[in-house]
NUFI-896990 format. One record per residue (C-alpha): x, y negated, z negated; residue in one letter. Coordinates in steps of 0.1 Angstrom, whole numbers, plus 5000, padded with zeros to 4 digits. Example, Ala and Ser with C-alpha at 12.3 -4.5 7.8 and 13.67 -1.06 7.14 Angstrom:
<atoms>
512350454922A 513750114929S 
</atoms>
This chain:
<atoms>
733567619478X 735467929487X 738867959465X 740768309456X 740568399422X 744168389403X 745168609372X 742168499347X 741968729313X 738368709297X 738168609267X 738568789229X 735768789206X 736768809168X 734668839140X 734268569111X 736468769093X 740068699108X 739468299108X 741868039084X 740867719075X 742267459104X 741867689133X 740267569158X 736767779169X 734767719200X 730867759204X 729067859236X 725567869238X 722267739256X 720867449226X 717767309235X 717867429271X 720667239281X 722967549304X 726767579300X 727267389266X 730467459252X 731567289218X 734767259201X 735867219161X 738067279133X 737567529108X 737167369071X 
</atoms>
């Protein structure tokens, strides 16, 4: 697949610190050696 990149912006990191209850967070990692897992949530 050969595309052109468009206007992307990486994304921010925060801290733990600036989060409110009912934001919405996202995790990315690597669990049990399965590659490109990204999970979604709520903050309670």
């Amino acid at each position: 697949v050969d595309i052109e990149g468009g206007k992307l912006k990486p994304a921010l990191l925060g801290t733990s610190q600036d989060l409110l209850v009912g934001q919405s967070c996202f995790a990315i990692g690597n669990p049990y050696g399965y590659e490109h897992t990204l999970t979604a949530g709520v903050l309670s």
